[in-house]
C-alpha positions in Angstrom: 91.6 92.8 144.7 93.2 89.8 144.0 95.2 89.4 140.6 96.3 86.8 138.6 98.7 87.7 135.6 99.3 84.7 132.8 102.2 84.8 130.5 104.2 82.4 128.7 107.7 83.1 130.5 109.4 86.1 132.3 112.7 86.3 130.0 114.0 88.9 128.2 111.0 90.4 125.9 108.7 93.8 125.6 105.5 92.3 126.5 107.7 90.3 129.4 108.5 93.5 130.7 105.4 95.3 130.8 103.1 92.3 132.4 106.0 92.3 135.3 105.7 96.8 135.6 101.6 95.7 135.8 102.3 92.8 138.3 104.7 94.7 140.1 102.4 98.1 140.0 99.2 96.2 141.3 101.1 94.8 144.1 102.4 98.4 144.9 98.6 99.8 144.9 97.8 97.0 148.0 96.5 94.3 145.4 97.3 90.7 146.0 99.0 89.6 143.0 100.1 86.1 141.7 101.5 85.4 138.4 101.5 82.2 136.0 103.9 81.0 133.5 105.0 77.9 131.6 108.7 78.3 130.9 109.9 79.3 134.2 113.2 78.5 133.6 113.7 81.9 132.2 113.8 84.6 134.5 115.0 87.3 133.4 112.7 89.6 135.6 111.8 87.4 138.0 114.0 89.4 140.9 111.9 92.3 140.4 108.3 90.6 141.5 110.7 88.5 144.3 111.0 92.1 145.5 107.3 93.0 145.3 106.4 89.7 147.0 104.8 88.2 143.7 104.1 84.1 144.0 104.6 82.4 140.9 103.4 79.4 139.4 105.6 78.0 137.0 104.3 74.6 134.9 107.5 72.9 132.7 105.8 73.0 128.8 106.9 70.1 126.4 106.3 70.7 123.1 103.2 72.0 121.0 99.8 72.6 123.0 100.3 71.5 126.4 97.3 69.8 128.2 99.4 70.3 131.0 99.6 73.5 131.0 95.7 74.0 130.6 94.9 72.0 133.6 97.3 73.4 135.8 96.3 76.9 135.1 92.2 76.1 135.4 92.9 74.5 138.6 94.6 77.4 140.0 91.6 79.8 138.8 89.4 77.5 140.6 91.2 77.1 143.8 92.4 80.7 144.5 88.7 82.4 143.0 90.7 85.7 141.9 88.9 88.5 141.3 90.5 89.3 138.3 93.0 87.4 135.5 95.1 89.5 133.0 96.6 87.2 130.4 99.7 89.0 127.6 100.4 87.4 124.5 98.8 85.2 121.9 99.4 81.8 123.3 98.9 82.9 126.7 95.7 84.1 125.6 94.3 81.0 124.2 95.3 78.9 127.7 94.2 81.5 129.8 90.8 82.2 127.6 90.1 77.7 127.6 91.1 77.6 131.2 88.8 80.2 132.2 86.2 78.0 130.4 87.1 74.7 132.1 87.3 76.4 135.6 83.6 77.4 135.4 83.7 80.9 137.5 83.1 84.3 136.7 86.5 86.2 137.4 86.5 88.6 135.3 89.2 87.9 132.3 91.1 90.6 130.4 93.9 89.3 127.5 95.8 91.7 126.1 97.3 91.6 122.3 100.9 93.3 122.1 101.7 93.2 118.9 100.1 94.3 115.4 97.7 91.8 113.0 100.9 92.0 110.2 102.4 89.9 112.6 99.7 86.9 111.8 101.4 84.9 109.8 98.1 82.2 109.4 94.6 83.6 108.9 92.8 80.5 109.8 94.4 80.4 113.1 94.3 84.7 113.8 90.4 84.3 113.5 90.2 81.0 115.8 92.4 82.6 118.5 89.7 85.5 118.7 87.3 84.0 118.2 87.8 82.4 121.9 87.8 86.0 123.1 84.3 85.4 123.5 85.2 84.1 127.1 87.1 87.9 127.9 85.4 90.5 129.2 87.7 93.1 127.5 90.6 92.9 124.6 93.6 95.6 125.6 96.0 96.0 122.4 98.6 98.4 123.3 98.6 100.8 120.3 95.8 102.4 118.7 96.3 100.9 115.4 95.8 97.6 116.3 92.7 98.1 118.7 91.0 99.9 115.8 91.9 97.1 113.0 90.6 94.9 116.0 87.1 97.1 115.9 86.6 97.2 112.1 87.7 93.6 111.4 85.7 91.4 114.2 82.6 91.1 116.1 84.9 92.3 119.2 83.8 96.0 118.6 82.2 96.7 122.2 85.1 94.8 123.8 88.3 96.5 122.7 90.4 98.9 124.4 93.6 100.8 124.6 96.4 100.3 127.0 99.8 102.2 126.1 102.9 100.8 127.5 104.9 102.1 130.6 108.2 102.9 131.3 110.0 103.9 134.9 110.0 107.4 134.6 112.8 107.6 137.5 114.9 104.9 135.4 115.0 106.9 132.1 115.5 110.1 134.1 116.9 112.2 131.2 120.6 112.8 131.2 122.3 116.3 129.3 122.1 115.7 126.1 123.6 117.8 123.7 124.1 117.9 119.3 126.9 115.9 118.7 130.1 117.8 117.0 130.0 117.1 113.2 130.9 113.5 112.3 130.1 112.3 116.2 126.3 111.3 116.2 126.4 108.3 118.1 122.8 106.0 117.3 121.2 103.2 119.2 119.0 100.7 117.6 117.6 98.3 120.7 115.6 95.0 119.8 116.1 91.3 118.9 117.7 90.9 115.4 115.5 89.3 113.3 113.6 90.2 109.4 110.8 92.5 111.3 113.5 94.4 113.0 114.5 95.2 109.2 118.4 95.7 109.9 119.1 95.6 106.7 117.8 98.8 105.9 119.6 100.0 108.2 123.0 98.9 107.1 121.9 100.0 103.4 121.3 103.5 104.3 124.6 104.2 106.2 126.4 102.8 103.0 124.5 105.6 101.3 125.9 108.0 103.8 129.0 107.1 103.9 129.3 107.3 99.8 127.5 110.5 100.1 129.3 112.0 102.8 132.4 110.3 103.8 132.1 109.6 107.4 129.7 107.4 109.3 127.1 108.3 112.4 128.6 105.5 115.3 125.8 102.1 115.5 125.3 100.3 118.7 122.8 97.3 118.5 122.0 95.9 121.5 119.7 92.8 121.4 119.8 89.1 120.9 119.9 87.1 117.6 116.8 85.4 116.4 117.3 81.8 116.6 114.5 80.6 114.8 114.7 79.6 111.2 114.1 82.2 109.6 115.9 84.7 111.8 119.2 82.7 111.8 118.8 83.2 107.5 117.8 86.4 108.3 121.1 87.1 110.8 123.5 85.3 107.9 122.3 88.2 105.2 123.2 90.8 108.0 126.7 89.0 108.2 127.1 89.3 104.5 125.6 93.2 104.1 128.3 94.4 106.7 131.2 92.4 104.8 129.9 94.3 101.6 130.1 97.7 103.3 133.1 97.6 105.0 133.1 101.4 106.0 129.6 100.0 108.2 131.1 97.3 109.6 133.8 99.2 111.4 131.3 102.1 112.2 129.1 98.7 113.9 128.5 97.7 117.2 126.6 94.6 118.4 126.4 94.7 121.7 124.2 92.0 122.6 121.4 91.3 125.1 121.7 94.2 127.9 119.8 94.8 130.9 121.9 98.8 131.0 119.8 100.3 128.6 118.7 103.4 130.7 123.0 103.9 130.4 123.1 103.2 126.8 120.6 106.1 125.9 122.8 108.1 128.5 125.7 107.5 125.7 124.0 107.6 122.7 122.8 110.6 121.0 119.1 109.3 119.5 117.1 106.0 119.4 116.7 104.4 115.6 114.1 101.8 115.3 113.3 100.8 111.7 110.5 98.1 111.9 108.2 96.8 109.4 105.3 96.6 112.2 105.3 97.4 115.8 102.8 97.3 118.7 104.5 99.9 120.9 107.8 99.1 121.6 109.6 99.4 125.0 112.7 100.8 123.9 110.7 103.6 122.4 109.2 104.8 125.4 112.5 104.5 127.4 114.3 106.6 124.7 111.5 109.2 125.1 111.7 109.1 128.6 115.2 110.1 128.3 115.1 112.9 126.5 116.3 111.3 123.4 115.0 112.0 119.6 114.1 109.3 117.7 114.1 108.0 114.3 111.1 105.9 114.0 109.9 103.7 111.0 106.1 105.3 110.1 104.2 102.5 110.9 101.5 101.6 113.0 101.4 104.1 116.3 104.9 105.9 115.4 103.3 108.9 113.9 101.4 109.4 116.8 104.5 108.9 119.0 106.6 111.4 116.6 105.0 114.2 114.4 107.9 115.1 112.2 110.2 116.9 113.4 108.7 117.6 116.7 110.2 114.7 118.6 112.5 112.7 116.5 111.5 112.0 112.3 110.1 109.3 110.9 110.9 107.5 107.5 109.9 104.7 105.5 110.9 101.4 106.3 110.8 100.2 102.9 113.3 102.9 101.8 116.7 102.8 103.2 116.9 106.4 101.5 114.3 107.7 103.6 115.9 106.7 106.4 118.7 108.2 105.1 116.8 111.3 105.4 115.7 111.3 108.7 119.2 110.8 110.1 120.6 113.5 107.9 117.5 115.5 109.2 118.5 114.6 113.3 122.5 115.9 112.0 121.8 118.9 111.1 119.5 120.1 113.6 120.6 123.5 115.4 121.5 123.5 119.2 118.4 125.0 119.8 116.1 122.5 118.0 117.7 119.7 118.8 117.2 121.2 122.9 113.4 121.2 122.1 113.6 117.6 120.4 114.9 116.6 123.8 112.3 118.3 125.9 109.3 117.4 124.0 110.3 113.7 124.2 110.2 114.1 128.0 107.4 115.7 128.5 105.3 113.6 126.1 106.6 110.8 128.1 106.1 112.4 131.4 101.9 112.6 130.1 101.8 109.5 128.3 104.4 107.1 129.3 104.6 106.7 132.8 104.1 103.4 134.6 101.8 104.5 137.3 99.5 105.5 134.3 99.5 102.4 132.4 98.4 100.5 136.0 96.3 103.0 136.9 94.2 102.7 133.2 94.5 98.9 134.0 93.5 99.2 137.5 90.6 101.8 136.5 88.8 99.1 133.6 89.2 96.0 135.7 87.5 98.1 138.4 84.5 98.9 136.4 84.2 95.6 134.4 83.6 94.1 137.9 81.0 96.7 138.2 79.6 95.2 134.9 79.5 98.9 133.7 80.8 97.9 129.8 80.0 101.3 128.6 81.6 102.9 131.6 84.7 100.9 131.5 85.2 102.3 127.6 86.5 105.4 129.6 89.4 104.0 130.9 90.3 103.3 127.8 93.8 105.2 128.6 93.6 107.6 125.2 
């Protein structure tokens, strides 16, 4: 089969990641696989399809919609006829969904949403960009809550699937992981540092331990700073909450963007993730893959990822004493509990989780929407 994937660049990013495991899967399977992007100057991932003998097609964006961008991508549809175009991302989408149009052939189109509808911040402009997904022949979200808001809230009903992420299961091979000694729990929060990622909560709820119990669990961050607008605001009231809680501050690490996250999990005791929304994120899967509990925010897929207390707890994220909870919960968990914490993470990533099994669901529905089997392809709907 021959493969086109579309995103906007191939940086640092979740939905980045996964659309290079795909690439890079497809091409392992014997597919002939190109990808397309339109900030090529970031390339975070880009040595990874080098290695699997990916060609890309970079096109330099300006500013705003890009006609550019359009016509570059439609005539690559027309003159390499793929068999198939898999297109991550909102604004990806939208060129990928009007340059199928313009290009006038029948390849069959799948565009994938990787995030959740909280994240549409315009109305007017959510229901036009979905309203082109007239021109796909399936819609993948990535978590089951946002394929089922999908189902109930469009005419996309027949269309919609569910793709989860995947994650290198060799990469996040687990390492021993043991109950820290009292006062040693050692947390890792992964992800860019902006409002959604709620940090602030965060930071409130180890103040409230600290007042409560004197010492401080150990906080490595490892991500970049939002430089948008809102997130530098956002990053400046994070400044200020640390300088108020001193005790946090010093108990705080930021250690930046990091490409050594399968070692950062290695030193770190559990994964805390506090978001407002999610689709499903990366780190997630990674930290389950290694065999480490998380804390998760009970949003969106999380309580599917985490029935209390089995593998990690969850909290709410507009309650900084709930989360409070949950990591007083992970402390005080007995050598043998905390043991099955770290197995059932593994395994449910082992059954769930794996790359070859998000490509192979991907591989299975592009196969059978060829076919023109729409009822068939519903089965490899990966859940």
């Amino acid at each position: 089969m021959k493969l086109l994937c579309v995103i906007d660049h191939f940086g640092s990013g979740g939905a980045q990641r996964q659309l290079v495991e795909l690439a890079c899967g497809m091409a392992a399977r014997g597919h002939a696989v190109q990808a397309f992007v339109y900030f090529p100057q970031f390339n975070f991932f880009r040595a990874k399809l080098d290695a699997h003998a990916v060609a890309v097609h970079g096109v330099h964006k300006g500013r705003g919609f890009s006609p550019r961008v359009l016509w570059a991508l439609a005539r690559l549809m027309r003159r390499e006829r793929f068999d198939a175009v898999v297109s991550f991302l909102d604004r990806p989408n939208t060129y990928t969904e009007l340059a199928h149009l313009l290009a006038g052939n029948s390849t069959t189109l799948l565009v994938s949403e990787r995030s959740s509808h909280l994240h549409d911040r315009r109305r007017v402009l959510a229901w036009a960009k979905r309203l082109l997904h007239a021109r796909a022949h399936a819609v993948v979200a990535n978590n089951h809550t946002h394929a089922m808001w999908l189902r109930r809230h469009h005419w996309l009903s027949q269309k919609v699937h569910c793709i989860y992420n995947g994650v290198d299961l060799d990469a996040f091979n687990p390492s021993p992981n043991v109950p820290p000694t009292p006062e040693a729990l050692r947390l890792l929060a992964v992800g860019r540092v902006g409002p959604e990622k709620n940090v602030l909560c965060l930071i409130d709820a180890l103040a409230e331990h600290h007042r409560r119990h004197g010492w401080l669990p150990q906080l490595s961050w490892a991500g970049r700073r939002d430089d948008s607008a809102e997130g530098l605001a956002y990053g400046r009231s994070v400044d200020a909450a640390l300088q108020q809680h001193p005790a946090v501050a010093a108990a705080w690490q930021w250690l930046g963007e990091r490409s050594d996250v399968p070692a950062l999990l290695a030193s770190h005791h559990a994964l805390v993730h506090a978001s407002f929304y999610e689709g499903l994120p990366n780190v997630v899967c990674e930290a389950m893959a290694a065999g480490r509990p998380v804390l998760l925010s009970a949003v969106c897929d999380h309580p599917r990822l985490v029935p209390p207390g089995e593998r990690g707890f969850l909290f709410d994220p507009h309650d900084s004493l709930s989360l409070l909870a949950a990591i007083e919960s992970l402390d005080a968990q007995s050598l043998r509990a905390w043991t099955g914490m770290a197995l059932a993470t593994r395994s449910y990533a082992e059954r769930e989780l794996g790359t070859s099994t998000m490509v192979a669901h991907y591989e299975a529905l592009i196969a059978q929407l060829r076919r023109g089997d729409s009822a068939a392809a519903r089965t490899a709907d990966g859940r």
